[in-house]
C-alpha positions as CSV (number, residue, x, y, z in Angstrom):
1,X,93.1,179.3,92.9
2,X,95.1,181.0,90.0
3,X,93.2,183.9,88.8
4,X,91.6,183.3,85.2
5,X,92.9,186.7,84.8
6,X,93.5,190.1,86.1
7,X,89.5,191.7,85.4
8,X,86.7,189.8,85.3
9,X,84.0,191.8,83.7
10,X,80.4,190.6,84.0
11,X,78.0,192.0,81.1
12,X,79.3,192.7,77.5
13,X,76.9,195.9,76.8
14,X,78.6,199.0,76.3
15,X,79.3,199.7,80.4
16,X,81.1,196.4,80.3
17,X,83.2,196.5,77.0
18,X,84.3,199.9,78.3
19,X,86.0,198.3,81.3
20,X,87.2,195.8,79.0
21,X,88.7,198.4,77.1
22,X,90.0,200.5,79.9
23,X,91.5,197.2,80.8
24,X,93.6,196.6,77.9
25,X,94.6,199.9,77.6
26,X,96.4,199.4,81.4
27,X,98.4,196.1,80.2
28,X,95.5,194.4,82.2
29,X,94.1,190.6,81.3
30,X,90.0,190.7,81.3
31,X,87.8,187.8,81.0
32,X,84.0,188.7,80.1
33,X,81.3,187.1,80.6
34,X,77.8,187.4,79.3
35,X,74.9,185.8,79.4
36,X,73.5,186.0,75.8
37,X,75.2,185.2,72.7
38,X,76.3,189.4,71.8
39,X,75.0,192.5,73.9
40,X,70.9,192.7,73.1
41,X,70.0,195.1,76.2
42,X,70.5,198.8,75.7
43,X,73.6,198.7,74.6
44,X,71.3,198.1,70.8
45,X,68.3,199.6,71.3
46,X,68.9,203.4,71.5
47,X,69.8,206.1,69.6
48,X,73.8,206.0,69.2
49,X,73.7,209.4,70.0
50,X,76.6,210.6,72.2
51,X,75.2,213.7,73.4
52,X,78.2,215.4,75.7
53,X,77.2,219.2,75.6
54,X,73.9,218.3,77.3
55,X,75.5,216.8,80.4
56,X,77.0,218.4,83.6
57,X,79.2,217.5,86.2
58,X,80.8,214.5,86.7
59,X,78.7,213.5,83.3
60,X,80.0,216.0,81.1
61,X,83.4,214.7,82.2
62,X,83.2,211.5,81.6
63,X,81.1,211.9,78.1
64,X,84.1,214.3,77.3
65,X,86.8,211.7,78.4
66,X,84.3,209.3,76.3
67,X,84.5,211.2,73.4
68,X,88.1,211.0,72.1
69,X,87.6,207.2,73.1
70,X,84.7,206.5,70.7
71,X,87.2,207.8,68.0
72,X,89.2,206.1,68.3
73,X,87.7,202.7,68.9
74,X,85.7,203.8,65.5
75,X,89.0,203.9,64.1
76,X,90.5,200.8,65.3
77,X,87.4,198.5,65.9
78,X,86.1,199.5,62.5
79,X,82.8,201.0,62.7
80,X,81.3,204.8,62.1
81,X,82.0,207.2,64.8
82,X,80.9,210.7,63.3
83,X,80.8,213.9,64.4
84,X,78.0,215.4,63.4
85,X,77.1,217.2,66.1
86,X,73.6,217.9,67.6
87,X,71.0,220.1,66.7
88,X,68.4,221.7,69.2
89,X,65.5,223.3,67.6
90,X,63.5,225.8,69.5
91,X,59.9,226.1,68.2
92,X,58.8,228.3,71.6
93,X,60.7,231.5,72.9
94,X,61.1,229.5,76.2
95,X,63.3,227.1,74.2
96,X,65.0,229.9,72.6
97,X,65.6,231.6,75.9
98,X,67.2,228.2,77.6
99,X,69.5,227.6,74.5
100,X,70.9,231.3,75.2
101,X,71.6,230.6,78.9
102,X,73.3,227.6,77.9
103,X,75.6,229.4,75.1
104,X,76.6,232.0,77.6
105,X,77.7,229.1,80.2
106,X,79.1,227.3,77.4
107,X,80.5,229.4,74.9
108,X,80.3,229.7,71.2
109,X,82.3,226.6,71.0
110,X,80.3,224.2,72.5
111,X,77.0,226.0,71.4
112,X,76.8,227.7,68.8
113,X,73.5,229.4,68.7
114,X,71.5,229.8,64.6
115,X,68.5,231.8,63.6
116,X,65.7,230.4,61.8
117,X,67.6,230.2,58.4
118,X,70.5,228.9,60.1
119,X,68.5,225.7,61.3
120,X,67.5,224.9,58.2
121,X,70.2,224.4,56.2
122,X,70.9,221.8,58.6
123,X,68.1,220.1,58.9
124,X,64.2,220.7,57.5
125,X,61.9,221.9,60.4
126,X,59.2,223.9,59.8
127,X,57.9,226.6,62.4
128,X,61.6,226.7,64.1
129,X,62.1,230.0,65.4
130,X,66.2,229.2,65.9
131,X,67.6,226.2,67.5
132,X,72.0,225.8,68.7
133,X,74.0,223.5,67.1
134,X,76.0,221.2,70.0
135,X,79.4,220.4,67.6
136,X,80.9,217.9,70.2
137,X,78.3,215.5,70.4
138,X,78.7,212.2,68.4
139,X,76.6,209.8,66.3
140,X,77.2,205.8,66.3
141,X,75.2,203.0,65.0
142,X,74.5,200.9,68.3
143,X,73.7,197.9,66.5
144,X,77.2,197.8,64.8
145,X,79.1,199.6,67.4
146,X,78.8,196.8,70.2
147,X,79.6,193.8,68.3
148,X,82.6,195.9,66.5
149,X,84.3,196.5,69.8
150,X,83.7,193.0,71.0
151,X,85.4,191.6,68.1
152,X,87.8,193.8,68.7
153,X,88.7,193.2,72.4
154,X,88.5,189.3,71.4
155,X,91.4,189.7,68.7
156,X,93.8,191.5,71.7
157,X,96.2,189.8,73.8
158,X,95.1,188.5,77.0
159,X,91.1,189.5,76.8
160,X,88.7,186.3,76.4
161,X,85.0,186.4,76.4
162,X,82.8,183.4,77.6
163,X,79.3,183.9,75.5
164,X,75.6,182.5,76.6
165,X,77.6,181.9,80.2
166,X,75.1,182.9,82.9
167,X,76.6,184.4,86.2
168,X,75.1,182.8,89.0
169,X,76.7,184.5,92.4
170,X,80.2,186.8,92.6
171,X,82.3,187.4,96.0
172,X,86.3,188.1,96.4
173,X,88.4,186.9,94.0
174,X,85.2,184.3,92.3
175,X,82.9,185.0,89.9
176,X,80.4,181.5,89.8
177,X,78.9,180.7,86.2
178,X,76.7,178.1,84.8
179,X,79.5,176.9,83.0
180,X,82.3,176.6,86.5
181,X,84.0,179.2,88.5
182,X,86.0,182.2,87.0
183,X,88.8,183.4,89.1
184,X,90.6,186.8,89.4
185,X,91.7,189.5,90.9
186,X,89.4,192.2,90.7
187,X,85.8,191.7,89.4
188,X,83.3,194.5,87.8
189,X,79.5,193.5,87.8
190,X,77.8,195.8,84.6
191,X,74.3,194.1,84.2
192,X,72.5,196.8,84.2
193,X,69.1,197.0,84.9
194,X,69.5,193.3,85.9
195,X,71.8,194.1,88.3
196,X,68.9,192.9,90.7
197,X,68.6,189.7,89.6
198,X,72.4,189.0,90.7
199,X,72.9,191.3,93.7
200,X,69.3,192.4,94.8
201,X,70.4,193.7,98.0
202,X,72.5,196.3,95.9
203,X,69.9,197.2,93.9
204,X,67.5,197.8,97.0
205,X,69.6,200.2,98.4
206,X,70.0,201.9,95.5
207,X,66.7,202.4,95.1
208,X,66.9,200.9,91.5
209,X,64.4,200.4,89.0
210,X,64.1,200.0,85.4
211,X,63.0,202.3,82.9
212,X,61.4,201.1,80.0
213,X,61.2,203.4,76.8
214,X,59.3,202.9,73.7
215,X,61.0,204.0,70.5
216,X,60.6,203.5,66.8
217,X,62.3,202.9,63.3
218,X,60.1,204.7,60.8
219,X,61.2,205.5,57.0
220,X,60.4,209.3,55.5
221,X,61.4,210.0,52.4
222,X,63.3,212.7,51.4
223,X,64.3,213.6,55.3
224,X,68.0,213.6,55.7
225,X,69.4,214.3,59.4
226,X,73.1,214.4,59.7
227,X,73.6,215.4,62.8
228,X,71.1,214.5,66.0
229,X,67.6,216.4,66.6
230,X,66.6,217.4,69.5
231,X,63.3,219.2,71.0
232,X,62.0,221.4,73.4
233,X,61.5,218.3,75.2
234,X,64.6,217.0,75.2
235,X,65.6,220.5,77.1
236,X,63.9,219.2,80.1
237,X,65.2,216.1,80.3
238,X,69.2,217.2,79.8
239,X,70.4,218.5,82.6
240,X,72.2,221.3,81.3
241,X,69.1,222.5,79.6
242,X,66.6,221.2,81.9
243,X,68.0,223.5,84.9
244,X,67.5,227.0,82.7
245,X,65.1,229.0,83.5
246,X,64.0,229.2,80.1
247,X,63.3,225.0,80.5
248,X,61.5,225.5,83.3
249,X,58.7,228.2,82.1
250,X,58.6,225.8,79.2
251,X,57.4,223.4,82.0
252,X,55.4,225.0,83.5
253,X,53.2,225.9,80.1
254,X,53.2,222.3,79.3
255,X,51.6,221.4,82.5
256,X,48.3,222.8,81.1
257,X,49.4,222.8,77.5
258,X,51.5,219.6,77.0
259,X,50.3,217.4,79.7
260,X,50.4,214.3,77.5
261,X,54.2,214.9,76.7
262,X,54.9,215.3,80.2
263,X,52.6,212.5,81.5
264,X,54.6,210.2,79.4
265,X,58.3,211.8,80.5
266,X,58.6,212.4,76.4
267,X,61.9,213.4,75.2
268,X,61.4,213.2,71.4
269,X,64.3,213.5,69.9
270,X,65.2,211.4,66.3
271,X,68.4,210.3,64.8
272,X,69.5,208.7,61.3
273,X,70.1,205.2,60.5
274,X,73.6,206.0,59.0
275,X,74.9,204.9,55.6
276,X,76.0,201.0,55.2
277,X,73.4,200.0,58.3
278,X,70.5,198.1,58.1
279,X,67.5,200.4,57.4
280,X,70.3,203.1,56.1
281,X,68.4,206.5,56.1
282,X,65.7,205.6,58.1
283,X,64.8,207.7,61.6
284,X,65.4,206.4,65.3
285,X,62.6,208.4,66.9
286,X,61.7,208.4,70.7
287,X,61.7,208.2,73.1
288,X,59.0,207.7,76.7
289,X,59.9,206.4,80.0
290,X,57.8,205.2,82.5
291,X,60.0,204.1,85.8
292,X,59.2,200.5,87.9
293,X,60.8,197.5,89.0
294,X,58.7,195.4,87.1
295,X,56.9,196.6,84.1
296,X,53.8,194.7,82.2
297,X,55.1,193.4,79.4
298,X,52.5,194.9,76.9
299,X,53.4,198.3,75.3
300,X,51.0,201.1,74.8
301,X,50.0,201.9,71.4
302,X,49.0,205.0,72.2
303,X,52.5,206.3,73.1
304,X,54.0,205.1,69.6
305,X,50.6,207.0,68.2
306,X,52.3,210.4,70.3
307,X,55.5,209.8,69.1
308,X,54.6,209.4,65.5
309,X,52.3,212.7,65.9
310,X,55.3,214.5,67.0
311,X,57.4,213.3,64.3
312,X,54.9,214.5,61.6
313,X,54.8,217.6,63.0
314,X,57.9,218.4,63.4
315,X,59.1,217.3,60.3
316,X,56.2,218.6,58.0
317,X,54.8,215.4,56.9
318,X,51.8,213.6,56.7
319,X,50.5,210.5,57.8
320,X,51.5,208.8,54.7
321,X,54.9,210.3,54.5
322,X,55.7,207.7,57.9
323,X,56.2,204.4,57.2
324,X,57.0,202.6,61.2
325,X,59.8,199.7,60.0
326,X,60.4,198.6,63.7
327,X,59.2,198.5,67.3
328,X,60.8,198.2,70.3
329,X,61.3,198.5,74.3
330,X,64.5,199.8,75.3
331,X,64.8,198.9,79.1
332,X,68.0,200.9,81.4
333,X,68.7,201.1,85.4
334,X,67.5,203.9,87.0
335,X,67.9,205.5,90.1
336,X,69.0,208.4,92.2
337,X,72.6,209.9,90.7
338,X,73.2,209.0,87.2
339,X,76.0,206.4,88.1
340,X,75.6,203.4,90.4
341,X,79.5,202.1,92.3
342,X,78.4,200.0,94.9
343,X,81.2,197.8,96.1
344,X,80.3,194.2,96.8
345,X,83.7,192.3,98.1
346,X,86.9,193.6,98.4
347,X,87.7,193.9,94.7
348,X,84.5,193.6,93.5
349,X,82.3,196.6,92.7
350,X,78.9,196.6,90.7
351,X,78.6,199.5,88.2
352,X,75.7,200.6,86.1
353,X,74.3,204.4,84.5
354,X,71.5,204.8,86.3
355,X,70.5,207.8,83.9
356,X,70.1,206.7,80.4
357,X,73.6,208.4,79.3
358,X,75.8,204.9,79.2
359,X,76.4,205.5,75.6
360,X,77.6,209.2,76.4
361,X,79.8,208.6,79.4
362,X,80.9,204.7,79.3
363,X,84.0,205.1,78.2
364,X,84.8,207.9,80.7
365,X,83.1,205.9,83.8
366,X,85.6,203.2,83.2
367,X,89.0,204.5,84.3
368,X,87.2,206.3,88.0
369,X,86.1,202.7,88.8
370,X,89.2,200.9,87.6
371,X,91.2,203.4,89.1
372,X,89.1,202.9,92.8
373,X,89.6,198.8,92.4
């Protein structure tokens, strides 16, 4: 048969419009094929918060390599990529202490370490003993960002997309759809955490579940939060935090202290709805994880309650000042690693971040795989 085109790409969430992209930027022809109408997985429900500094290894490479790309797709697609940086507050000397072991790994231009004073003028936290600003790390709006680049990649030579087209099978050189068969030469599978409901033998041996977070949109008056915001919790969930020794005492207290942040694998961490977006000012806060292959579908009210209590009091507000505008269950693959490259076929390879950092390192995961195809 005569290939369709040179790249199939199954999935148009972010891990699948970055292939797209890397595609185009080689002279390549890329079909992709989705299942919905636009990308409504994770791609949309997280934070838009490209947080580099915090990764290592083959992760910080990639989310570097990511970096200059969300740019300048923000440039050329026509949506908001900013750099505001992150902000990592230390309310504990434990927190303190791993934010200093990371500035001396890192440098002073990667992390530059501030003083109580020196947190607040950049954002209002009571109690905050010091804190590091992380310069390199980016803020998008997910919601916009998607879409943007899709309508981008559709107005380039040689890319097409086939919308609400369900996949139904893939092997060498076919990808089978509810709508006929797509032929090309090389095919990438990015569904995700779904990737079990097309390949399940894949996803067995990878050990591959899906982890389901709970995350709000809540409105606070007054609170503005340029760049990212980031806890003592976050620090032991980022790996170049999390492997400190500082991180870990701050561990070990919790497990006495804190055992309802830890039972529910907290990282509470809040971003800002930036200007022009729906809900323009208001807070992304979140986020818990709890780890299955199949989850109840009920959420747990008492997790939003935790989050909301953290919020307050981190932000010095009360009860009333925390309006909740939105709900949701963010859902992403996990497993062992952070990045899943199983080939399939000869020329066919399924892909997914198997680490919650697809926003991060997307755009850098891309080229390795199309570069091993």
């Amino acid at each position: 048969m005569t290939p369709t085109s040179d790249l199939i790409v199954v999935g148009a969430g972010i891990v699948g419009l970055a292939h797209a992209v890397e595609a185009v930027a080689r002279g390549l022809s890329v079909t992709v094929v989705e299942r919905d109408e636009r990308a409504v997985g994770a791609s949309v429900r997280n934070f838009g918060h490209g947080c580099v500094t915090a990764q290592v290894g083959e992760a910080l490479a990639f989310g570097e390599r990511a970096r200059g790309t969300w740019l300048r797709l923000g440039r050329e697609a026509g949506f908001a990529a900013l750099e505001t940086g992150t902000v990592v507050v230390a309310r504990a000397a434990e927190e303190l202490a791993a934010l200093e072991e990371l500035a001396t790994e890192r440098g002073a231009d990667d992390v530059v370490l501030l003083d109580a004073a020196g947190v607040g003028a950049r954002v209002r936290v009571p109690g905050a003993l010091g804190g590091a600003f992380l310069p390199r790390d980016l803020r998008v709006d997910p919601r916009a960002a998607a879409p943007a680049i899709a309508a981008w990649l559709a107005a380039q030579p040689g890319v097409a997309f086939r919308w609400a087209t369900p996949v139904l099978g893939v092997a060498e050189g076919v990808v089978r759809t509810g709508r006929g068969d797509l032929h090309a030469d090389r095919v990438v599978v990015c569904t995700g955490h779904d990737l079990d409901r097309l390949l399940p033998e894949v996803a067995e041996d990878a050990g591959l579940q899906r982890c389901v977070l709970q995350m709000l949109q809540v409105r606070v008056p007054g609170v503005r939060l340029d760049p990212a915001l980031l806890t003592g919790s976050s620090m032991l969930r980022y790996p170049a935090l999390s492997r400190t020794a500082g991180a870990q005492a701050l561990r070990r207290r919790w497990e006495s202290e804190r055992p309802d942040l830890l039972g529910a694998v907290v990282n509470h961490m809040i971003t800002q709805r930036p200007p022009g977006s729906d809900g323009a000012g208001d807070l992304v806060v979140g986020d818990t994880h709890a780890y299955a292959r199949t989850h109840p579908p009920f959420s747990d009210e008492s997790l939003d309650d935790l989050l909301l209590a953290e919020t307050r009091s981190l932000l010095g507000v009360p009860a009333s000042g925390v309006r909740v505008v939105h709900r949701w269950r963010g859902v992403y693959a996990s497993a062992a690693g952070e990045f899943l490259r199983a080939p399939v076929a000869p020329g066919v390879t399924a892909v997914s971040v198997t680490s919650g950092i697809g926003m991060t390192t997307a755009f850098g995961l891309a080229p390795s795989v199309l570069d091993s195809l």
